[in-house]
Chimera marker file (.cmm) of the C-alpha trace (Angstrom):
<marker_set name="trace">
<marker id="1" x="14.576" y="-3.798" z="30.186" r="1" g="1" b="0" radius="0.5"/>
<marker id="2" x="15.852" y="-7.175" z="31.578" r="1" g="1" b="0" radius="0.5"/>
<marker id="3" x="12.132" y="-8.343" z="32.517" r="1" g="1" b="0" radius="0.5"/>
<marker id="4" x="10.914" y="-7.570" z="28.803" r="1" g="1" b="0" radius="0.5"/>
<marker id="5" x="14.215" y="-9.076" z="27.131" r="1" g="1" b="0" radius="0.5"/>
<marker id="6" x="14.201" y="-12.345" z="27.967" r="1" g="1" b="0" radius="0.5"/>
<marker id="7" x="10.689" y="-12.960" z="25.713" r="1" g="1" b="0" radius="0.5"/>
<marker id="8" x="12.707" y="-11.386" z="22.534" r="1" g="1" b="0" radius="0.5"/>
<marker id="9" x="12.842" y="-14.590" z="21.118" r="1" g="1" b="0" radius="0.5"/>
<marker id="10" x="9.126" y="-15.770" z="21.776" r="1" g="1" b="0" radius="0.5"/>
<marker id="11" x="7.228" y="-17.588" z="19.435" r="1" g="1" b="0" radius="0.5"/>
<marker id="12" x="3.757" y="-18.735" z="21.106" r="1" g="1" b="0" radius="0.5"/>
<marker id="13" x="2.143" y="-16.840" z="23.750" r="1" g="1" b="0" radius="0.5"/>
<marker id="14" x="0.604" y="-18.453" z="26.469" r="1" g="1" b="0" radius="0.5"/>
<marker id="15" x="-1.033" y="-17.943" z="29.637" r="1" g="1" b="0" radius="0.5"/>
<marker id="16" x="2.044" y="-17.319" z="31.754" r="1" g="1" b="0" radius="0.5"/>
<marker id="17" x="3.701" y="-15.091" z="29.590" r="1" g="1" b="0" radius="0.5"/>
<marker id="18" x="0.140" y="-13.162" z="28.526" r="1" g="1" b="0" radius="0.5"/>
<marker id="19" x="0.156" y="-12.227" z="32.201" r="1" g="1" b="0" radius="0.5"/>
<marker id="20" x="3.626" y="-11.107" z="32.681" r="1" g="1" b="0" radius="0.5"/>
<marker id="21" x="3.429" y="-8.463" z="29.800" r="1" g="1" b="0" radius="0.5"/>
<marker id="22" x="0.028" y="-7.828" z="29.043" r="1" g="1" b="0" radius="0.5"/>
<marker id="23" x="-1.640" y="-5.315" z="31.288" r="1" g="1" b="0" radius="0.5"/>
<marker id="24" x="-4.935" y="-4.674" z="29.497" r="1" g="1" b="0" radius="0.5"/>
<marker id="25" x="-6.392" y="-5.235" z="26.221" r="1" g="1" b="0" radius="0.5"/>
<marker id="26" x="-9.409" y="-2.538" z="25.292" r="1" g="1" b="0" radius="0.5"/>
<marker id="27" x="-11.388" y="-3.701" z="22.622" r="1" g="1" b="0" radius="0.5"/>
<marker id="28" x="-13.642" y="-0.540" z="20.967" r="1" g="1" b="0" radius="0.5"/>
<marker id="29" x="-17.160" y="-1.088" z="19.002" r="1" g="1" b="0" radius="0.5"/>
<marker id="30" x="-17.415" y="-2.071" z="16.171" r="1" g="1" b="0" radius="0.5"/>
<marker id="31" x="-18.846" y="0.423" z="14.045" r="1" g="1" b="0" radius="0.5"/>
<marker id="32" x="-19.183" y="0.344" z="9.993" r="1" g="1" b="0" radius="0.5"/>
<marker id="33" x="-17.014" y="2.456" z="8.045" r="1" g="1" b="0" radius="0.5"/>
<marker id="34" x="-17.069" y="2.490" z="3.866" r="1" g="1" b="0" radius="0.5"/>
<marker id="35" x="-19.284" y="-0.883" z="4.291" r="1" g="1" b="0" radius="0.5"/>
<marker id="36" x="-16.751" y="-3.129" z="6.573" r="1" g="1" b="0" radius="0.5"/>
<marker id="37" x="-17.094" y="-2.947" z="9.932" r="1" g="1" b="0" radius="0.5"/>
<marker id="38" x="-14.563" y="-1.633" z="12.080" r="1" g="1" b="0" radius="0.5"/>
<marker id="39" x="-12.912" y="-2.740" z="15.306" r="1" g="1" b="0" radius="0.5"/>
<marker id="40" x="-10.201" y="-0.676" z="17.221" r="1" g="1" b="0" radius="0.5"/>
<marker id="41" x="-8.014" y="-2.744" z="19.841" r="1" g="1" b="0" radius="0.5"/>
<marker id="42" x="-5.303" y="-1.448" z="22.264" r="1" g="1" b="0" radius="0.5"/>
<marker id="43" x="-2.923" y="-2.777" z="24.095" r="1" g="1" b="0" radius="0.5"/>
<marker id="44" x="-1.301" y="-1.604" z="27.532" r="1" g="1" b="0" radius="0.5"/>
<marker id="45" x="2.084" y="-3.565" z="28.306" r="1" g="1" b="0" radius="0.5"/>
<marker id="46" x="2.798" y="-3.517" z="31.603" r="1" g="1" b="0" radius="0.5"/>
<marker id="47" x="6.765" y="-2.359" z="31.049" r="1" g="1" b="0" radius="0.5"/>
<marker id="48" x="5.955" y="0.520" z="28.474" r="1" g="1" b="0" radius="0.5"/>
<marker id="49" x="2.545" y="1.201" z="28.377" r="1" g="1" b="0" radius="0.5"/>
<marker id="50" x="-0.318" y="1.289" z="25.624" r="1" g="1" b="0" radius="0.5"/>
<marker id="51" x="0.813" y="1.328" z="21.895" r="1" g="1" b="0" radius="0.5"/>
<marker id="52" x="-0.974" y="3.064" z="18.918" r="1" g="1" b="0" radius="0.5"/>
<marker id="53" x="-4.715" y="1.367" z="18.482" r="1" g="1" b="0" radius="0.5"/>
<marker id="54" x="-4.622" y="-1.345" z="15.923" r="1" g="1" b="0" radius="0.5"/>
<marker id="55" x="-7.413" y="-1.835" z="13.342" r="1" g="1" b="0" radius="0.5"/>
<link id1="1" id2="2" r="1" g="1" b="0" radius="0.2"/>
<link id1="2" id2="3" r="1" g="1" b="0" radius="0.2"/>
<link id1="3" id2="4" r="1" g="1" b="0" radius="0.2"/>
<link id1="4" id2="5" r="1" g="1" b="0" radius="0.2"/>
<link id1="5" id2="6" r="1" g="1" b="0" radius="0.2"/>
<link id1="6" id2="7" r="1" g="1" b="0" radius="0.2"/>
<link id1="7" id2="8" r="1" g="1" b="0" radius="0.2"/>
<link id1="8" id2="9" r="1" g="1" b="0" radius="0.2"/>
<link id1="9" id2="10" r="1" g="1" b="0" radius="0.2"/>
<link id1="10" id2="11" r="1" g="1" b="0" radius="0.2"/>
<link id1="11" id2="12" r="1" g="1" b="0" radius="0.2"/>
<link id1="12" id2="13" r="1" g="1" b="0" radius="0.2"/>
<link id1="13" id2="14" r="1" g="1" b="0" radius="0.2"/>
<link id1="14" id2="15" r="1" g="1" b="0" radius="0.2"/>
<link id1="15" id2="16" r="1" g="1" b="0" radius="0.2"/>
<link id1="16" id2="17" r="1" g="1" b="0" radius="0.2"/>
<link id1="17" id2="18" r="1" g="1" b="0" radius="0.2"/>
<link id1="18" id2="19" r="1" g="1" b="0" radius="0.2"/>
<link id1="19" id2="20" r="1" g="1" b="0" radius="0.2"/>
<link id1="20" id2="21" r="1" g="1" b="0" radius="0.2"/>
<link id1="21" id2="22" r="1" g="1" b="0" radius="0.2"/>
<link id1="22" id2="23" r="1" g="1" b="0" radius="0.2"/>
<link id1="23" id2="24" r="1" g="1" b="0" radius="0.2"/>
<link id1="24" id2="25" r="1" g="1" b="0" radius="0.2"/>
<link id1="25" id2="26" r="1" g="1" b="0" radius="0.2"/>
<link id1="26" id2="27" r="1" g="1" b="0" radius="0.2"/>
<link id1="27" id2="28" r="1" g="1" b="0" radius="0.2"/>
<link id1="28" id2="29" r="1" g="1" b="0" radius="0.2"/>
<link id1="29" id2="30" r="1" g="1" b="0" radius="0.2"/>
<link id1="30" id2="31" r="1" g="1" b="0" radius="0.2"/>
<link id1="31" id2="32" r="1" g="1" b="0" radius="0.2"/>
<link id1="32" id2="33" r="1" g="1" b="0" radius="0.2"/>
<link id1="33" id2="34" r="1" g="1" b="0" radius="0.2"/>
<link id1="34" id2="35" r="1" g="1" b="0" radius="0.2"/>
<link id1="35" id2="36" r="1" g="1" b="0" radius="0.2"/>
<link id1="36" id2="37" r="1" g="1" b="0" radius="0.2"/>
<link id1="37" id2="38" r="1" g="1" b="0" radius="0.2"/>
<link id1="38" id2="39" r="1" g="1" b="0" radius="0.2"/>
<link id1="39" id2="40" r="1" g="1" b="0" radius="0.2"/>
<link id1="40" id2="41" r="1" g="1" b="0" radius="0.2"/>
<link id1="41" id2="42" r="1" g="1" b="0" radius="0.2"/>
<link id1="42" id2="43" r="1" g="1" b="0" radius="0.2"/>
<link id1="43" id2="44" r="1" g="1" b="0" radius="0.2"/>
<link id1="44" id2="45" r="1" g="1" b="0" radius="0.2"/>
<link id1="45" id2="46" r="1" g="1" b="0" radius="0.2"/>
<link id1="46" id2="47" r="1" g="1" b="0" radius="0.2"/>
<link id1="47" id2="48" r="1" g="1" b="0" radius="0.2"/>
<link id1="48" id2="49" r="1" g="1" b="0" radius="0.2"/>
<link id1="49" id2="50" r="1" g="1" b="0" radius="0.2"/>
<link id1="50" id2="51" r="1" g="1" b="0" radius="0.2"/>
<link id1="51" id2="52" r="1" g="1" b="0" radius="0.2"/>
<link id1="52" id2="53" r="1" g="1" b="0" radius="0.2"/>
<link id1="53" id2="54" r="1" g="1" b="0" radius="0.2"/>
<link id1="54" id2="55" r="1" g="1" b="0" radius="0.2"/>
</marker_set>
């Protein structure tokens, strides 16, 4: 909880901090759905794991 606290307060990430948190980013295809394409992206923190998929 300490290591993830201290970037409460961030307002730009950059390449230090992307590194520090960020485990893995999966990026899905894109496929089409109701004409728009769709794109599904996770991300896996390295303190607390993947969240729910973003669209």
């Amino acid at each position: 909880m300490d290591e993830v606290s201290k970037y409460a307060g961030i307002t730009e990430l950059n390449y230090k901090i992307l590194h520090q948190l960020i485990d893995k980013i999966l990026v899905s295809k894109a496929e089409k759905v109701d004409g728009e394409y769709v794109q599904k992206i996770q991300i896996f923190y390295r303190f607390i794991g993947p969240l729910d998929a973003i669209e």
